[in-house]
BAVO-837738 format. One record per residue: residue in one letter; x, y, z of N, C-alpha, C in turn. Coordinates in nm, 3 decimals, m for minus. Layout:
# BAVO-837738
PT   residuo    n.east   n.north      n.up   ca.east   ca.north     ca.up    c.east   c.north      c.up
PT         A         X         Y         Z         X          Y         Z         X         Y         Z
...
//
This chain:
# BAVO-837738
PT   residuo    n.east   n.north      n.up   ca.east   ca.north     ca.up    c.east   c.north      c.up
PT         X    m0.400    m0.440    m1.979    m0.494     m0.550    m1.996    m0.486    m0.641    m1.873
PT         X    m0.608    m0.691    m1.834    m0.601     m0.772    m1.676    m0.552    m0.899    m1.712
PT         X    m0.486    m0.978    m1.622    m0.433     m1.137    m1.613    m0.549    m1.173    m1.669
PT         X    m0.580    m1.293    m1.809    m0.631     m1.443    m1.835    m0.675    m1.483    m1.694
PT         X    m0.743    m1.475    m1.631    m0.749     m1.588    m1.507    m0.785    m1.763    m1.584
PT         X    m0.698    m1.835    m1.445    m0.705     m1.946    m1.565    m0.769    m2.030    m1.414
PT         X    m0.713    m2.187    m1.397    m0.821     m2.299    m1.323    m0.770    m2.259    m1.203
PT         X    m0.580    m2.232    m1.203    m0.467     m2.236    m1.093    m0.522    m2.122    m0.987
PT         X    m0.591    m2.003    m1.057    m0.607     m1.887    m0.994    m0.728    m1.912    m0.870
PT         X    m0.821    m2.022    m0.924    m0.908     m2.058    m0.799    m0.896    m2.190    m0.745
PT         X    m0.807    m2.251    m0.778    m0.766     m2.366    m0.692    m0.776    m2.401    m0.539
PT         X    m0.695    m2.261    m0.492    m0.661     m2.216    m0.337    m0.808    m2.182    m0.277
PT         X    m0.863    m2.120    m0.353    m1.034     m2.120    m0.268    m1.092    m2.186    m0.288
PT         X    m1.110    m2.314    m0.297    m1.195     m2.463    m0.291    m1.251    m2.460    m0.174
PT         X    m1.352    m2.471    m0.105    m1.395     m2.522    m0.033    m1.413    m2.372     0.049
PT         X    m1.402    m2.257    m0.006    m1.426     m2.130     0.073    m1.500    m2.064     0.035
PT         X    m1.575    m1.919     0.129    m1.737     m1.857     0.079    m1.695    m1.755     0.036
PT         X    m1.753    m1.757    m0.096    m1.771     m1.608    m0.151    m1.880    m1.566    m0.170
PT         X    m1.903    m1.406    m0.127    m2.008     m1.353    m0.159    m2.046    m1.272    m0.276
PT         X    m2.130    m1.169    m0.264    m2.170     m1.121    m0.398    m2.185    m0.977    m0.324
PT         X    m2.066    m0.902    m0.385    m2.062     m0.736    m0.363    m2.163    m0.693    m0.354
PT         X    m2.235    m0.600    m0.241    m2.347     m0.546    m0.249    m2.450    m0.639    m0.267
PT         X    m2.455    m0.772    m0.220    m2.593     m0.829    m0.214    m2.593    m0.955    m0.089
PT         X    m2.658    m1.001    m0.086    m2.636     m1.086     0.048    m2.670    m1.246     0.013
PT         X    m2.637    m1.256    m0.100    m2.601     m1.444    m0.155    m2.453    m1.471    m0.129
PT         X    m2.434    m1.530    m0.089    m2.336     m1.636    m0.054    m2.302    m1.797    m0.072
PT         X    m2.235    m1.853    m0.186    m2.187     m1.931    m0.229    m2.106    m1.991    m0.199
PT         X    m2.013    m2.177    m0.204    m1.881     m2.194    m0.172    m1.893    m2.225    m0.269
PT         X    m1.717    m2.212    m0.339    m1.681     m2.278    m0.434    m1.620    m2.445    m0.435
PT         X    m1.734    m2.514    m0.471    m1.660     m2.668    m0.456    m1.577    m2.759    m0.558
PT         X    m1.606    m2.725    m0.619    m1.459     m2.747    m0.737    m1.417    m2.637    m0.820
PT         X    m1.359    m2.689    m0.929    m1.283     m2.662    m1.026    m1.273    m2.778    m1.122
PT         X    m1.369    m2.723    m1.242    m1.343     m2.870    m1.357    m1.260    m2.800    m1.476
PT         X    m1.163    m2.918    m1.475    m1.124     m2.894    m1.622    m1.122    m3.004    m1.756
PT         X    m1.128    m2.910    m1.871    m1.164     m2.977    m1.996    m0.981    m2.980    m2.038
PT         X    m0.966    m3.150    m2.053    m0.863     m3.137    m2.150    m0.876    m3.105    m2.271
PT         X    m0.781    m3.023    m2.329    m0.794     m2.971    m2.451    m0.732    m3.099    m2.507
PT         X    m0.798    m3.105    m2.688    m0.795     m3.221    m2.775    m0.650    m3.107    m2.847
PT         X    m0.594    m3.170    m2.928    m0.416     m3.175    m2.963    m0.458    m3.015    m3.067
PT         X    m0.566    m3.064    m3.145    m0.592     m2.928    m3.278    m0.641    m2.815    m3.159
PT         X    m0.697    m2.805    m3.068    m0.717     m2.681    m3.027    m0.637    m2.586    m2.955
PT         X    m0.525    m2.675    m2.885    m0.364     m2.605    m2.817    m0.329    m2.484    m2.919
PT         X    m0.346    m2.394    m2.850    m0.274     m2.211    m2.893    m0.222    m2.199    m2.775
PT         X    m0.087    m2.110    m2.805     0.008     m2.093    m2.687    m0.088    m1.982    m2.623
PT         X    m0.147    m1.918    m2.704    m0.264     m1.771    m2.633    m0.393    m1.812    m2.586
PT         X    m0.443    m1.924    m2.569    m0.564     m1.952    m2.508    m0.543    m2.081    m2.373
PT         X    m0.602    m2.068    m2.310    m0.639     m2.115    m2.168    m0.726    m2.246    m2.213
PT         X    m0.681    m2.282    m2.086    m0.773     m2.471    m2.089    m0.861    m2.388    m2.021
PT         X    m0.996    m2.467    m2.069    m1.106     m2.425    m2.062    m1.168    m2.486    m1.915
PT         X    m1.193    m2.448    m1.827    m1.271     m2.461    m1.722    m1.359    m2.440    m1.666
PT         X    m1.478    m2.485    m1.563    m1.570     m2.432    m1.484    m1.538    m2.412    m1.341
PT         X    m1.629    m2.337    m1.273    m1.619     m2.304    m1.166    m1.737    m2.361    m1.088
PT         X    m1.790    m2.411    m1.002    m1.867     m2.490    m0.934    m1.946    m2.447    m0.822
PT         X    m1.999    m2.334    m0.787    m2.048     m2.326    m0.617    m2.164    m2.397    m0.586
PT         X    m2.166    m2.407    m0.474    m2.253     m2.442    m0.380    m2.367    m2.345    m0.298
PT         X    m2.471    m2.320    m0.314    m2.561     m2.214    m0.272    m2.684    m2.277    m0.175
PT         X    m2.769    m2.185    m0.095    m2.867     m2.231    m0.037    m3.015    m2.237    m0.149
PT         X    m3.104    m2.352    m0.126    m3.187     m2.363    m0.203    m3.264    m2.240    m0.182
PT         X    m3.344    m2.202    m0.328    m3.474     m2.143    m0.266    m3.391    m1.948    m0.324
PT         X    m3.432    m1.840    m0.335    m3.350     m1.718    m0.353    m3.249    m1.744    m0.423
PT         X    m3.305    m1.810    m0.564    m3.220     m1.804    m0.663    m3.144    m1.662    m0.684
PT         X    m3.002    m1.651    m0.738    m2.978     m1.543    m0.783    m2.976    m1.558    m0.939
PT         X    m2.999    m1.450    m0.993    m3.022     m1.422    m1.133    m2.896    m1.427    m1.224
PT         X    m2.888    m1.486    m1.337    m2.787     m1.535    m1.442    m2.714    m1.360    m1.453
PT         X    m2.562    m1.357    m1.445    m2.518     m1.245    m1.472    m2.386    m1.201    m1.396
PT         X    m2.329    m1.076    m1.469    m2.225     m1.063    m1.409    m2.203    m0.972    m1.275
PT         X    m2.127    m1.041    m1.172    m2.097     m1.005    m1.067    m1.970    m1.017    m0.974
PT         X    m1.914    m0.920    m0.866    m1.824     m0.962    m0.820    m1.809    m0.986    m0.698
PT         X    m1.744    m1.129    m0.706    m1.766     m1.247    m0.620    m1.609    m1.252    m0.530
PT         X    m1.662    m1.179    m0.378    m1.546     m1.142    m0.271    m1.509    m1.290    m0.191
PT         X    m1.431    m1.337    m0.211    m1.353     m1.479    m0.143    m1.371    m1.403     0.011
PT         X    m1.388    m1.517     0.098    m1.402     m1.506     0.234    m1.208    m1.481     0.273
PT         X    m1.115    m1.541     0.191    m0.987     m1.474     0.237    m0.950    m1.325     0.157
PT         X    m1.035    m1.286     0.103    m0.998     m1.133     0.082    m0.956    m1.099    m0.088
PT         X    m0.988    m1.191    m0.160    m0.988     m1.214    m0.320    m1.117    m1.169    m0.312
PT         X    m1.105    m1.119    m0.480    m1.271     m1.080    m0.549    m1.240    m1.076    m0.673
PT         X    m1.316    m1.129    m0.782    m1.354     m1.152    m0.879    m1.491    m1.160    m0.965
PT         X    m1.461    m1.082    m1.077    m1.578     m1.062    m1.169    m1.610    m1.162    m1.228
PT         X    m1.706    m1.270    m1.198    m1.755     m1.329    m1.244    m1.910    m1.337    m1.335
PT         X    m1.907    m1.424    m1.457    m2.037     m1.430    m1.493    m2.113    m1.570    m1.420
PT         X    m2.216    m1.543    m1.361    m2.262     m1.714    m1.269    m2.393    m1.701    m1.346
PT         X    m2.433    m1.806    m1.348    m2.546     m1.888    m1.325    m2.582    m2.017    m1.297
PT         X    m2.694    m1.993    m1.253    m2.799     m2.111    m1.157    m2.746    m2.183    m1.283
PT         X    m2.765    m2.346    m1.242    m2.744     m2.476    m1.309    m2.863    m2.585    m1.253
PT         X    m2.912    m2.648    m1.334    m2.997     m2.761    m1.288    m2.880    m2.845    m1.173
PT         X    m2.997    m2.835    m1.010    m2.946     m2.915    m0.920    m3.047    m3.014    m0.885
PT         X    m3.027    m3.145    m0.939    m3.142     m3.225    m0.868    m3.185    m3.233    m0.734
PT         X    m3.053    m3.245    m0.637    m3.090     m3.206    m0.488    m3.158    m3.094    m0.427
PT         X    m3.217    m3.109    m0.329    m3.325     m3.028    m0.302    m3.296    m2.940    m0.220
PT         X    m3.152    m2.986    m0.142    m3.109     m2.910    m0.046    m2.975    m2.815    m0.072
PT         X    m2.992    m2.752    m0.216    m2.903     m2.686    m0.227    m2.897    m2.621    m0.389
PT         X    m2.895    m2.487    m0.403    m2.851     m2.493    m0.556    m2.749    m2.454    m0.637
PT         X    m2.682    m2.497    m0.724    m2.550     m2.521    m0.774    m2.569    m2.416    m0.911
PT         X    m2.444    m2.347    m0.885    m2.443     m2.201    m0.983    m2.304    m2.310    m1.078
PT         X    m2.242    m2.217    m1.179    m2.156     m2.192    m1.269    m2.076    m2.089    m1.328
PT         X    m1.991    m2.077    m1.301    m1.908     m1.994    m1.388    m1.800    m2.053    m1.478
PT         X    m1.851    m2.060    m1.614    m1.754     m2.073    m1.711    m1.661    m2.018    m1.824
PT         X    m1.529    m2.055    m1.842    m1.421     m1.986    m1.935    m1.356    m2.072    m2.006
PT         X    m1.359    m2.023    m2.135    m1.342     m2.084    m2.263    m1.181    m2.069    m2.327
//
């Protein structure tokens, strides 16, 4: 069974480009949010729940779905992304979230 990836695992690529295997979108990841968990939901087997944040060029949206997303230092990960309402015009802001 593969590692839980949890918030710690993308911490280190903040502010670095990942692309999309076999396609030519390219994203940075600019944060990492996390949800404190409230006291009743703590299980020693579940993960604090987090998002993942990139940064994209406006305009050639990519489509809601799963893909794997190669870190410019040589990481890759299966992610599910999607587009997110970005009010700014000069850029559009994806998501990947885990529960």
């Amino acid at each position: 069974m593969p590692e839980m990836l949890t918030a710690e695992n993308f911490l280190p690529h903040v502010d670095k480009v990942f692309r999309v295997k076999g396609g030519h979108h390219a994203f940075t990841l600019t944060r990492v949010e996390r949800r404190r968990m409230e006291d009743w939901e703590v299980d020693d087997g579940l993960r604090q729940p987090f998002n993942l944040i990139f940064r994209g060029p406006p305009g050639d949206v990519l489509r809601e779905g799963m893909y794997t997303l190669e870190c410019e230092d040589g990481g890759s990960f299966d992610l599910y992304v999607m587009p997110i309402y970005t009010p700014a015009h000069d850029r559009q802001n994806y998501q990947s979230a885990f529960n």
